[in-house]
Biotite code that builds the C-alpha atoms (Angstrom):
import biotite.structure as struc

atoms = struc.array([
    struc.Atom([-1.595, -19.785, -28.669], chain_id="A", res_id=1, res_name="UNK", atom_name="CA", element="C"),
    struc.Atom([-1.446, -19.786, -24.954], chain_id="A", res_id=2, res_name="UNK", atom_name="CA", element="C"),
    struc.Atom([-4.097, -18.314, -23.370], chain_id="A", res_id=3, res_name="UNK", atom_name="CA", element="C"),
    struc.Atom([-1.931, -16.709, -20.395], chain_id="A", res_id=4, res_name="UNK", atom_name="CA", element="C"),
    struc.Atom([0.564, -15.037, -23.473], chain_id="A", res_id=5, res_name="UNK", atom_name="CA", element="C"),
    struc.Atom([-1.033, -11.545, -22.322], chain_id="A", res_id=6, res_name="UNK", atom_name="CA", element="C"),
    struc.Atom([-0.560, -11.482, -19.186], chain_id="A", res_id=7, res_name="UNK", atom_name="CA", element="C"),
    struc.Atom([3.150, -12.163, -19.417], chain_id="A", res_id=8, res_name="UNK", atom_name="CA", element="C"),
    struc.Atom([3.380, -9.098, -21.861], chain_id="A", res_id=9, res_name="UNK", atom_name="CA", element="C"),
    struc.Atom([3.739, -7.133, -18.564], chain_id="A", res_id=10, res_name="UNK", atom_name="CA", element="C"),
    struc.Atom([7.030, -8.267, -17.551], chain_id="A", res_id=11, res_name="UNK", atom_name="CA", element="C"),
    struc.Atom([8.793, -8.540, -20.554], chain_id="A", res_id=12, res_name="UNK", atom_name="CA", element="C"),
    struc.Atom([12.860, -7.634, -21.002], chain_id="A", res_id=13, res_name="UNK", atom_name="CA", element="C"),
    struc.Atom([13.328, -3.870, -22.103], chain_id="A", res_id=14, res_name="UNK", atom_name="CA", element="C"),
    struc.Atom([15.867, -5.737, -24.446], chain_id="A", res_id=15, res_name="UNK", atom_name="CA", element="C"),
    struc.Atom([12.976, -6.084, -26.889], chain_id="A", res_id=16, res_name="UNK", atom_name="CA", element="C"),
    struc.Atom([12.691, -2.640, -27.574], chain_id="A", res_id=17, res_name="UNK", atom_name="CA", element="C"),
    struc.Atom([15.752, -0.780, -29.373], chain_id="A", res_id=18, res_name="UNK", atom_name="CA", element="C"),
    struc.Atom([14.593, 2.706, -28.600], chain_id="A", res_id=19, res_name="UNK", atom_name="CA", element="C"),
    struc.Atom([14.098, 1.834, -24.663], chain_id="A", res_id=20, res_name="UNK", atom_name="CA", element="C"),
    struc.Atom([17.352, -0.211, -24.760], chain_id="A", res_id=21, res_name="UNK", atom_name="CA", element="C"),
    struc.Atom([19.590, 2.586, -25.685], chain_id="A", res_id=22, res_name="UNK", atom_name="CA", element="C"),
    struc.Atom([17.367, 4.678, -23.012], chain_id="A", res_id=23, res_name="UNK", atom_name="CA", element="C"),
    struc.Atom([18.107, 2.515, -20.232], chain_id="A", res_id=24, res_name="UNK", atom_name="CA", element="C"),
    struc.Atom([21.656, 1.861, -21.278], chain_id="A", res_id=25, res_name="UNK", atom_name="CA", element="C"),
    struc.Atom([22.116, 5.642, -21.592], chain_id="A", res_id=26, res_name="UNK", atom_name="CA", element="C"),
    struc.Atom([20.777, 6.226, -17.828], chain_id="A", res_id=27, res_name="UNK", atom_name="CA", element="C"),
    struc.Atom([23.080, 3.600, -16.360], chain_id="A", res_id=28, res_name="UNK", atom_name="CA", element="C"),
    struc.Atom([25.966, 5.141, -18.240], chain_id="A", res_id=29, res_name="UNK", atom_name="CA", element="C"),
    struc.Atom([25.273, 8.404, -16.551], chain_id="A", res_id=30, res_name="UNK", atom_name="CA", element="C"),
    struc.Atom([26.801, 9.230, -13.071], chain_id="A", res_id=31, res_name="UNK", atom_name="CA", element="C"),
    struc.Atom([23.345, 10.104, -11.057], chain_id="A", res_id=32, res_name="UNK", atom_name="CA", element="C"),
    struc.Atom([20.077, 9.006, -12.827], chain_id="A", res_id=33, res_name="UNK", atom_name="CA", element="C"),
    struc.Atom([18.699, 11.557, -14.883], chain_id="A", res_id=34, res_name="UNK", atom_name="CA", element="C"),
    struc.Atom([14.802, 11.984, -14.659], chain_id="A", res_id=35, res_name="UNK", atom_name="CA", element="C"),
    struc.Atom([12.410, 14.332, -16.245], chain_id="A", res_id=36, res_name="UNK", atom_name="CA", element="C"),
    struc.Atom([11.591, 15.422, -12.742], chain_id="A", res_id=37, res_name="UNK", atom_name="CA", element="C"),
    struc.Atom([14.968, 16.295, -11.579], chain_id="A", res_id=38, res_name="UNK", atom_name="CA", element="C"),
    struc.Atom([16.086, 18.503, -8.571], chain_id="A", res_id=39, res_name="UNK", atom_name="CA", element="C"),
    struc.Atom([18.177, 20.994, -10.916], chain_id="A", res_id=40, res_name="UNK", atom_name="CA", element="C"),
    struc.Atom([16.480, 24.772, -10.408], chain_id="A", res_id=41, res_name="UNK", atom_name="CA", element="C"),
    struc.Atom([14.819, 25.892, -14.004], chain_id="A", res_id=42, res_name="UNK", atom_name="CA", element="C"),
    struc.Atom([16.044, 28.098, -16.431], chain_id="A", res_id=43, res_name="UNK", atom_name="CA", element="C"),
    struc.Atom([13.104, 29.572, -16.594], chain_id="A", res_id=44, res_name="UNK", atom_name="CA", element="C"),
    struc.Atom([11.836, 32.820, -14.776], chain_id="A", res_id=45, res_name="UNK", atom_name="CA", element="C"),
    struc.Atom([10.085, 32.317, -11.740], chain_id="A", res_id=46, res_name="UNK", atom_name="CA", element="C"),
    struc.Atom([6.375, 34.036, -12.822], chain_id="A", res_id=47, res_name="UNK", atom_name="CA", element="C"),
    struc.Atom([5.944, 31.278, -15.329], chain_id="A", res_id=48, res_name="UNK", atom_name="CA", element="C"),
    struc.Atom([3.773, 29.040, -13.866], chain_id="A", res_id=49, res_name="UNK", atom_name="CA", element="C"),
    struc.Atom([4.490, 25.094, -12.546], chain_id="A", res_id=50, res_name="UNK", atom_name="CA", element="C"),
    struc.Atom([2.760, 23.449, -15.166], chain_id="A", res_id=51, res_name="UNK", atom_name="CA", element="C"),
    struc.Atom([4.671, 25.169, -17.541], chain_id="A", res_id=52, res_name="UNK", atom_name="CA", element="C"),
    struc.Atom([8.112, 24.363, -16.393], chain_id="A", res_id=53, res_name="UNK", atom_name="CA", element="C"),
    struc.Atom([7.403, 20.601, -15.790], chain_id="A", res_id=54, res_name="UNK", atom_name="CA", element="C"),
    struc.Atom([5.639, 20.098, -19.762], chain_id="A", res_id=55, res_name="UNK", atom_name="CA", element="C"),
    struc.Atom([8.767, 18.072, -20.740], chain_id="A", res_id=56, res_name="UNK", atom_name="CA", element="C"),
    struc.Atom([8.239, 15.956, -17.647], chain_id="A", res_id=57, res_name="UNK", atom_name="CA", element="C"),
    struc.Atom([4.787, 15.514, -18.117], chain_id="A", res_id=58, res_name="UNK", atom_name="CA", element="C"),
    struc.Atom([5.815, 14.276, -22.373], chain_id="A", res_id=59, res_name="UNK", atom_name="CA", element="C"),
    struc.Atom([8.221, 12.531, -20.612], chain_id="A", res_id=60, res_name="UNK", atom_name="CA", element="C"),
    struc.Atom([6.191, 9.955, -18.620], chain_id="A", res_id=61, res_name="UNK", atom_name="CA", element="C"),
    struc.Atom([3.445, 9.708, -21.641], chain_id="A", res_id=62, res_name="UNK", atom_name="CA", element="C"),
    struc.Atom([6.290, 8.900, -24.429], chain_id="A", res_id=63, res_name="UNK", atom_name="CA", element="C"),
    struc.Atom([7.652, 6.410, -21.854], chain_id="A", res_id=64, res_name="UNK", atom_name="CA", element="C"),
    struc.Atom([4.429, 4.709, -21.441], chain_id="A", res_id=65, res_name="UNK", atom_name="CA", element="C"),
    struc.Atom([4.224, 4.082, -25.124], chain_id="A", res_id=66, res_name="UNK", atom_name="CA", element="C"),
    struc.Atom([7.517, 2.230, -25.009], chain_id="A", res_id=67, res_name="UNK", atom_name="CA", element="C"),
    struc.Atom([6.432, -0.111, -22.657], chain_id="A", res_id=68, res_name="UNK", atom_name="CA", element="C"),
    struc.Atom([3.224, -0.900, -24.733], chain_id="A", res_id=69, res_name="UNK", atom_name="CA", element="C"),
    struc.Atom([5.487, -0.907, -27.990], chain_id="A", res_id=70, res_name="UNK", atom_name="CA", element="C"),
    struc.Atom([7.605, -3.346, -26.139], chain_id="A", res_id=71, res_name="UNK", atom_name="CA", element="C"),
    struc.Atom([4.385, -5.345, -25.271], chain_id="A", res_id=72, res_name="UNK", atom_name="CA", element="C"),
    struc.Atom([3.638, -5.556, -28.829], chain_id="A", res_id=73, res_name="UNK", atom_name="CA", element="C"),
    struc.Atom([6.776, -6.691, -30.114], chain_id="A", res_id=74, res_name="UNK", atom_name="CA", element="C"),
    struc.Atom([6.592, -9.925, -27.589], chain_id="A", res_id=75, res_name="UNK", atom_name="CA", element="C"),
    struc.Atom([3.462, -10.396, -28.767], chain_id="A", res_id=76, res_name="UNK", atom_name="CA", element="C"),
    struc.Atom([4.601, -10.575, -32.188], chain_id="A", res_id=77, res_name="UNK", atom_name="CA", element="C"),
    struc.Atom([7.797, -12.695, -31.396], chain_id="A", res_id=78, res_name="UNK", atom_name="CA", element="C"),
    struc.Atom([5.179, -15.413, -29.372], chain_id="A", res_id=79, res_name="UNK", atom_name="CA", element="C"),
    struc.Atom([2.846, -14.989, -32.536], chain_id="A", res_id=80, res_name="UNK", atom_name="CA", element="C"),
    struc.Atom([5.307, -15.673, -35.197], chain_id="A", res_id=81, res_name="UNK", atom_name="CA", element="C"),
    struc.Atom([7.622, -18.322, -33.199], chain_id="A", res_id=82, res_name="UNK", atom_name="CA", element="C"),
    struc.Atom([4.355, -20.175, -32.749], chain_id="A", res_id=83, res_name="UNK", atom_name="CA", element="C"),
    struc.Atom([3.624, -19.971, -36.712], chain_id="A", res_id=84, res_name="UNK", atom_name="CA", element="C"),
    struc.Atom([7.131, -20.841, -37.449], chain_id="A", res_id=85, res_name="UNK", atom_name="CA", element="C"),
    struc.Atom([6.778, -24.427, -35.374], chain_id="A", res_id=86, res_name="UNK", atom_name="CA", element="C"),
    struc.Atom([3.601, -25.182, -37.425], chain_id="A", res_id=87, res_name="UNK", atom_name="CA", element="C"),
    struc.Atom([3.982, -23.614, -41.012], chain_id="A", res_id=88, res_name="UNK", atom_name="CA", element="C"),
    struc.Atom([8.472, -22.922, -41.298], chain_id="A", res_id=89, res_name="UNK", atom_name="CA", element="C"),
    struc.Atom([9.379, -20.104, -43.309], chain_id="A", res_id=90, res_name="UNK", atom_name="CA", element="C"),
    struc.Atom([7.600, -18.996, -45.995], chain_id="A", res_id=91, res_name="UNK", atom_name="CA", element="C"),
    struc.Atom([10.659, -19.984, -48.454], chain_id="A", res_id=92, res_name="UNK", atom_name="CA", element="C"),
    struc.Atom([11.953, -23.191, -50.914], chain_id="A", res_id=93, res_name="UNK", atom_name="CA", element="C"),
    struc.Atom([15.736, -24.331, -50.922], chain_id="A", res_id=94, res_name="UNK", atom_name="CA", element="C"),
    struc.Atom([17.873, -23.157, -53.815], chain_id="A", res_id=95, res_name="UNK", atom_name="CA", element="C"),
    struc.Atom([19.330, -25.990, -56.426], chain_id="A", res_id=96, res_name="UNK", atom_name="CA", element="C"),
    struc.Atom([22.881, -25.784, -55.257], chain_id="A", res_id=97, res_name="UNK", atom_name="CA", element="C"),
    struc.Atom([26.039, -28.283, -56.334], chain_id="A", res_id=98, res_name="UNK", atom_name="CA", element="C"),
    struc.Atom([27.560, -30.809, -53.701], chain_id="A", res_id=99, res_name="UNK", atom_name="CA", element="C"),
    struc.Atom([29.596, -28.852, -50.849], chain_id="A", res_id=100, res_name="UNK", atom_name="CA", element="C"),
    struc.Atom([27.851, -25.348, -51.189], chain_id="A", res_id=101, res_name="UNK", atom_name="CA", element="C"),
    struc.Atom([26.015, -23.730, -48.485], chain_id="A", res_id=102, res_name="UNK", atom_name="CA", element="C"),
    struc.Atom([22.336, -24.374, -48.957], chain_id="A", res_id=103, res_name="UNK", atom_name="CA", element="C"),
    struc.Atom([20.712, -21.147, -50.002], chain_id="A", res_id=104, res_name="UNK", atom_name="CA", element="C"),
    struc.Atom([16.920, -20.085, -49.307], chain_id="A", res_id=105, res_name="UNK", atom_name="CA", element="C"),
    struc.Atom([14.818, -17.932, -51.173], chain_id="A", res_id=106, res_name="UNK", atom_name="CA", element="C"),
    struc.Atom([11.284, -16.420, -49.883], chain_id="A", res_id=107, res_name="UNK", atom_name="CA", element="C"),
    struc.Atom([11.156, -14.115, -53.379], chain_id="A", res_id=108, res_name="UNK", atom_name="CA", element="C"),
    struc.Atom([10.517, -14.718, -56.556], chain_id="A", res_id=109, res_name="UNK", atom_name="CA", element="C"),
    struc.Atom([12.914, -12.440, -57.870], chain_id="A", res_id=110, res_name="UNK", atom_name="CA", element="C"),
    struc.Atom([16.024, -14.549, -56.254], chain_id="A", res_id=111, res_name="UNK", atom_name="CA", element="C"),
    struc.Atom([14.345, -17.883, -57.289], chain_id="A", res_id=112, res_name="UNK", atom_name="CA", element="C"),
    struc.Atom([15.025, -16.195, -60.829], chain_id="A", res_id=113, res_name="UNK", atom_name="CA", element="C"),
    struc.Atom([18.476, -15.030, -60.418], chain_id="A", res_id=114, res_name="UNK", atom_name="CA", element="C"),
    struc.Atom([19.750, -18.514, -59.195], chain_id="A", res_id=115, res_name="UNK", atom_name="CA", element="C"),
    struc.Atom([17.842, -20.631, -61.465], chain_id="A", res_id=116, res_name="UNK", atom_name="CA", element="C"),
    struc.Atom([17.472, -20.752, -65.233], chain_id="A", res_id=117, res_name="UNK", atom_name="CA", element="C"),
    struc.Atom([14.064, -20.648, -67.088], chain_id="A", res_id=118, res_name="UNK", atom_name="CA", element="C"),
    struc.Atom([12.202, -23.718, -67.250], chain_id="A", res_id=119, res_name="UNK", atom_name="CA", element="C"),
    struc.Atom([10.379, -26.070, -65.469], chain_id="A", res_id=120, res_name="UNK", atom_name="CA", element="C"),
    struc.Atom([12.419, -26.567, -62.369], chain_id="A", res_id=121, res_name="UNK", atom_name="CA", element="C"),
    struc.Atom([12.253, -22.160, -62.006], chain_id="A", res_id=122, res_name="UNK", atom_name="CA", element="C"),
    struc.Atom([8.462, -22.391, -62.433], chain_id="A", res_id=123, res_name="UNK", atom_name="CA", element="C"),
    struc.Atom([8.207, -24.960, -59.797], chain_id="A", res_id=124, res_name="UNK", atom_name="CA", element="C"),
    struc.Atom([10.157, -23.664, -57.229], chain_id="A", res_id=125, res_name="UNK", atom_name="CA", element="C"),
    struc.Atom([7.860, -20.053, -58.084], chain_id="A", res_id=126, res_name="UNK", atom_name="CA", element="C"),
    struc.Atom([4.737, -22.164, -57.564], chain_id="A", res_id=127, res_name="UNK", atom_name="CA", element="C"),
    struc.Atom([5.705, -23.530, -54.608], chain_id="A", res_id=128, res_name="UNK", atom_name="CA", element="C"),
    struc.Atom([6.853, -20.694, -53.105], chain_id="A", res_id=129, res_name="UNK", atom_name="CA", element="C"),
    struc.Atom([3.661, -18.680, -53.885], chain_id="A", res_id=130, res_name="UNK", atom_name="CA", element="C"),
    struc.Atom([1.326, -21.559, -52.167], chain_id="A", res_id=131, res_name="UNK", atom_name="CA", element="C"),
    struc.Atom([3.866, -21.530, -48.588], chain_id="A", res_id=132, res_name="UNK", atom_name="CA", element="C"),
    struc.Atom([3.500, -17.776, -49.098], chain_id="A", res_id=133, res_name="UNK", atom_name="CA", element="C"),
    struc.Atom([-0.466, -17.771, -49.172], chain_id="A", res_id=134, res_name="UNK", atom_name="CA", element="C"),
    struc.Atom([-0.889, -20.398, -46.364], chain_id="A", res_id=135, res_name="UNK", atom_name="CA", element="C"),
    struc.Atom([1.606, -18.332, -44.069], chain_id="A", res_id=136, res_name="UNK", atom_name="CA", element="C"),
    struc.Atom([-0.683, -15.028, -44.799], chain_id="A", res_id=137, res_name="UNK", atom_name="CA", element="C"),
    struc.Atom([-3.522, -17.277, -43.999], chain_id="A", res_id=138, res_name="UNK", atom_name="CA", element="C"),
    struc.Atom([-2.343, -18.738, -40.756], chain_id="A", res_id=139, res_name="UNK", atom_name="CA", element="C"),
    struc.Atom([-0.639, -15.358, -39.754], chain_id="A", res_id=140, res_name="UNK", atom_name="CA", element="C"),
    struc.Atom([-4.086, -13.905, -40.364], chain_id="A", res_id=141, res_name="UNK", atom_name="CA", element="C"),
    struc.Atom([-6.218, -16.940, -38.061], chain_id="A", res_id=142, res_name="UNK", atom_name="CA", element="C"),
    struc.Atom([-3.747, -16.897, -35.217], chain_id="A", res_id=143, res_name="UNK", atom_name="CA", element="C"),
    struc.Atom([-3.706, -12.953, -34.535], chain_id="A", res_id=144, res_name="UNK", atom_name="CA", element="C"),
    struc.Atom([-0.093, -12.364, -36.216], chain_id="A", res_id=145, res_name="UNK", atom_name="CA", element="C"),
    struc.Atom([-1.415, -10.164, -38.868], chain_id="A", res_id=146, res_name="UNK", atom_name="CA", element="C"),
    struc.Atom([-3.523, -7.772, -36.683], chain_id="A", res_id=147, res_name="UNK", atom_name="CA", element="C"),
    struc.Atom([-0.490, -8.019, -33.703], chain_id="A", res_id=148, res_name="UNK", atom_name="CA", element="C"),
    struc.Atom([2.050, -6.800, -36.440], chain_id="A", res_id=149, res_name="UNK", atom_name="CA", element="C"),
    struc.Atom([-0.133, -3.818, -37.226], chain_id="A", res_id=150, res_name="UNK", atom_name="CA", element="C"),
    struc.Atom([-0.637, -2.338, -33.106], chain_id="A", res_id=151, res_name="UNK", atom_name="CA", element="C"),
    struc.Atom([3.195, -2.855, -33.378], chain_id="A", res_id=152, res_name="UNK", atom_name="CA", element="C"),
    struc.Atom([3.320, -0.578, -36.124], chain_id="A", res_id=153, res_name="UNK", atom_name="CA", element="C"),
    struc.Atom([1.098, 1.518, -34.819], chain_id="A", res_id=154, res_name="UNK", atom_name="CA", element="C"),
    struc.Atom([2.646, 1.947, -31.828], chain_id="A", res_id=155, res_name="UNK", atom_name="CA", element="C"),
    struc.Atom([6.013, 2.588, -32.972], chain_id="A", res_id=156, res_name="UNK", atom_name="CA", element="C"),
    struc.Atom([4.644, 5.383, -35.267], chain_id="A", res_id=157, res_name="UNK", atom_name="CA", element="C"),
    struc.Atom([2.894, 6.592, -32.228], chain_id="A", res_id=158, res_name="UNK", atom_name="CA", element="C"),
    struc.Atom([6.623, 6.607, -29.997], chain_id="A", res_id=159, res_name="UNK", atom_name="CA", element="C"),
    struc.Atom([8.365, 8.475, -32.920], chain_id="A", res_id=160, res_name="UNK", atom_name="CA", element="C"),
    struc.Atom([5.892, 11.391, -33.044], chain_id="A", res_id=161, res_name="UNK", atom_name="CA", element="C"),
    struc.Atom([5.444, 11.604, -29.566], chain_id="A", res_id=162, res_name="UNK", atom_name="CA", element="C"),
    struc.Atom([9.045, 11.866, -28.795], chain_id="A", res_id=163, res_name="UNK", atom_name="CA", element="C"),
    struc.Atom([10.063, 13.788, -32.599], chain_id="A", res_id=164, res_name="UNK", atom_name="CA", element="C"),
    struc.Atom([7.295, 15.509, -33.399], chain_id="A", res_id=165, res_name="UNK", atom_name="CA", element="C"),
    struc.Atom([5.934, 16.489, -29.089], chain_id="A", res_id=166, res_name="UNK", atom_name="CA", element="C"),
    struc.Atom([8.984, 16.200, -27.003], chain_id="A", res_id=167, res_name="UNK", atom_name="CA", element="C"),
    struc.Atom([11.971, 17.288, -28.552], chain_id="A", res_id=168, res_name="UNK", atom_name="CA", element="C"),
    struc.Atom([9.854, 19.946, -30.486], chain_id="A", res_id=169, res_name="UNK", atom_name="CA", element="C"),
    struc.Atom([8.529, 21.196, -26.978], chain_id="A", res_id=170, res_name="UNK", atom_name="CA", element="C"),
    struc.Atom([10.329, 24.290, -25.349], chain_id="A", res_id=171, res_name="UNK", atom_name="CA", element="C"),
    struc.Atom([12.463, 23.131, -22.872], chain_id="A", res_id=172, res_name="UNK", atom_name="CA", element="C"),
    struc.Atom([12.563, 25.592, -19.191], chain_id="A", res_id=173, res_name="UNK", atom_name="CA", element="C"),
    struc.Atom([14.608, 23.960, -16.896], chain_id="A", res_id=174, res_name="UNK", atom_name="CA", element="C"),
    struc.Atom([18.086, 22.142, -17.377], chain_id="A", res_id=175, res_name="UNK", atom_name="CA", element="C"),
    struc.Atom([16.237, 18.571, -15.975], chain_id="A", res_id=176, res_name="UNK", atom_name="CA", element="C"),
    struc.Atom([13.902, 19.428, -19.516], chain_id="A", res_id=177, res_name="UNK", atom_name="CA", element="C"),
    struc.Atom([16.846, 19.890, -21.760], chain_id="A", res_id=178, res_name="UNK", atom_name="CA", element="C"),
    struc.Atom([18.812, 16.706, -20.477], chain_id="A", res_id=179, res_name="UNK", atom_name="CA", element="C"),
    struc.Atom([15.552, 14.374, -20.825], chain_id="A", res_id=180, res_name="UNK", atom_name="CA", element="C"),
    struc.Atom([15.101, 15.965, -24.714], chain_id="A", res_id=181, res_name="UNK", atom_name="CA", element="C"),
    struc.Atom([18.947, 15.092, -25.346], chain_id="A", res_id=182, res_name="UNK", atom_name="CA", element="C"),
    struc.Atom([18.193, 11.836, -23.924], chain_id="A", res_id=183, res_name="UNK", atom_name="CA", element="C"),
    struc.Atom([15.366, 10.562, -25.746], chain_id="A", res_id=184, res_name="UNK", atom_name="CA", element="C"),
    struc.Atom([17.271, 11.929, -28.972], chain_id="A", res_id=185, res_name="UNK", atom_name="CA", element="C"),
    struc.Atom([20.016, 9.593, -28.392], chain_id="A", res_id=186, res_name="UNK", atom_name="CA", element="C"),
    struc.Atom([17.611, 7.065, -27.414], chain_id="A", res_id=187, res_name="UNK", atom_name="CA", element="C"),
    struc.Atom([15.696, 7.625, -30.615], chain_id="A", res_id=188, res_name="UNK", atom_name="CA", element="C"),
    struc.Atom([17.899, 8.218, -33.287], chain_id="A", res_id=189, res_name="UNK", atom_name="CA", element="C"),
    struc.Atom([21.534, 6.881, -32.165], chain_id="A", res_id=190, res_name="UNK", atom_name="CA", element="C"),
    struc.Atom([21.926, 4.037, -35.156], chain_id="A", res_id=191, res_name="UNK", atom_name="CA", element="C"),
    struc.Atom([23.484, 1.756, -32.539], chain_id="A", res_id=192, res_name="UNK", atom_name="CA", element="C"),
    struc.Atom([26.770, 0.755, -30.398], chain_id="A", res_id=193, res_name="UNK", atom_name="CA", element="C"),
    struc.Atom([28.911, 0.363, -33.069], chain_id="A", res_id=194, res_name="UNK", atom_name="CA", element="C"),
    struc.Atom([28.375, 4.475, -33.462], chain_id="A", res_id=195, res_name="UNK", atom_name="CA", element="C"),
    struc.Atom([29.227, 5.530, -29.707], chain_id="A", res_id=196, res_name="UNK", atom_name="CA", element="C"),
    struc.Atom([32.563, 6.966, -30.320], chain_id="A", res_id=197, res_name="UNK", atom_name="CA", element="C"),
    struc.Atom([31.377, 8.468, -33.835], chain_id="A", res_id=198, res_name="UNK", atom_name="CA", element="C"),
    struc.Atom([30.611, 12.103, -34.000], chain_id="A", res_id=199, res_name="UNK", atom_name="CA", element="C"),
    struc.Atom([27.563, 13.235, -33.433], chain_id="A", res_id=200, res_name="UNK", atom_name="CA", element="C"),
    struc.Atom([26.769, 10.949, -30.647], chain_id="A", res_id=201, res_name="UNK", atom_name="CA", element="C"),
    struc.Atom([29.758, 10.725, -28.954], chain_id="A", res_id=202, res_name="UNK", atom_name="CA", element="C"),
    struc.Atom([29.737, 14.706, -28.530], chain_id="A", res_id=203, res_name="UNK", atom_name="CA", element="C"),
    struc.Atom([25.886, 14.361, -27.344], chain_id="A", res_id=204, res_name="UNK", atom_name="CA", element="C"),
    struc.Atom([26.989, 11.608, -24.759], chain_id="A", res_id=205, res_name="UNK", atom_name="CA", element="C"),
    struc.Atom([29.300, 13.785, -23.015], chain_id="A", res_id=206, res_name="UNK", atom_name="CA", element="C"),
    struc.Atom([26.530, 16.743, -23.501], chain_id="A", res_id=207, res_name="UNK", atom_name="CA", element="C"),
    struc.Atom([24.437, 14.706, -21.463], chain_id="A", res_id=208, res_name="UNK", atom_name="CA", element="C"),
    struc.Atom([26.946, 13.749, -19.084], chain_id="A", res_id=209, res_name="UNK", atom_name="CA", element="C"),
    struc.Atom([27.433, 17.468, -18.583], chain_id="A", res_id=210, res_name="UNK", atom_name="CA", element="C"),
    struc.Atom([24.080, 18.193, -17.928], chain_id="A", res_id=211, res_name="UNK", atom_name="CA", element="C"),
    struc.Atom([23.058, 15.417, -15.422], chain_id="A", res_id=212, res_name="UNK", atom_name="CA", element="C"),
    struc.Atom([25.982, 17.098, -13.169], chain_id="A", res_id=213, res_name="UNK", atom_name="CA", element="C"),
    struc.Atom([25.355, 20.467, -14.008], chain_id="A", res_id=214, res_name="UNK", atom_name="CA", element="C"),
    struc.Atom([24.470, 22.470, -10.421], chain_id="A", res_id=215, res_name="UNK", atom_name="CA", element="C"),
    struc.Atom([23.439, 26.085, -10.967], chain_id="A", res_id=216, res_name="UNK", atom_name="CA", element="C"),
    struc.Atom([25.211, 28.558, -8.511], chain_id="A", res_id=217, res_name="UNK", atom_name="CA", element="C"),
])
């Protein structure tokens, strides 16, 4: 691998990263930017102290600095695995198949059985699947791919708690905390465009719509 593939981890596309994605999409969509630290008064009553009414904000700015290192990851693995790919192809074997089919692939041995009868020509393709399989797990191990696919893991663990199982679960004291939670909900659990007009999400769209122009009297 390049040795200069790190230091372009820093500038990668948001596109990599589903979760950030939908985030960014979401705050374009809306008709002012909405930011943890927004301008809206807080709910909550004026004794409680400034740290208290900006926590969200503060969850805010950590959970988005683990998307950004997520997203690092995942180019890392893409760079990793694109560079295996060149030098090893998939870890599969082509599928007997009569003249003028589709060639089909298999990278199990479970699929190798269902398209080809017992014998010789099934214990083969079984053997030779099993070595391509063992010398991609070896390369993926030498060239980093193993250990990069793990941090990404890692990581994305580490984004779902801190926005599930921190943010949204945080109490939320100002409207500007309430429309950040509702946006990294959508962000995090919204299965994807095809769902924007299905209920619940397109109800929690115009939610946060509602919020990020919401002025208190």
């Amino acid at each position: 691998m390049d040795k200069h593939d790190d230091a372009h981890a820093a500038g990668i596309s948001a596109a990599r990263s589903p979760t950030r994605r939908r985030m960014l999409t979401l705050l374009a969509s809306l008709p002012a930017v909405a930011t943890p630290k927004s301008s809206v008064r807080p709910l909550a009553h004026s004794s409680e102290s400034e740290a208290e009414a900006d926590s969200i904000s503060d969850l805010f700015v950590a959970f988005e600095a683990l998307l950004i290192k997520h997203e690092a990851s995942l180019w890392r693995c893409d760079r990793l695995e694109a560079w295996l790919l060149a030098e090893l192809d998939h870890p599969r074997v082509q599928l007997p198949t009569p003249a003028g089919i589709p060639i089909g692939y298999a990278a199990d041995a479970d699929t190798i059985a269902q398209h080809v009868l017992p014998g010789r020509r099934r214990h083969r393709l079984q053997q030779v699947l099993l070595r391509r399989q063992q010398r991609w797990i070896r390369g993926a191990r030498a060239c980093g791919l193993t250990k990069a696919q793990e941090q990404e893991a890692a990581l994305d663990t580490a984004v779902r708690e801190a926005a599930a199982a921190t943010l949204i679960a945080a109490p939320a004291r100002t409207v500007g905390g309430i429309r950040t939670k509702l946006l990294v909900l959508l962000a995090m659990q919204e299965p994807g465009e095809a769902f924007h007009d299905c209920s619940p999400w397109r109800e929690l769209r115009l939610l946060l719509t509602a919020l990020n122009t919401f002025v208190e009297p």
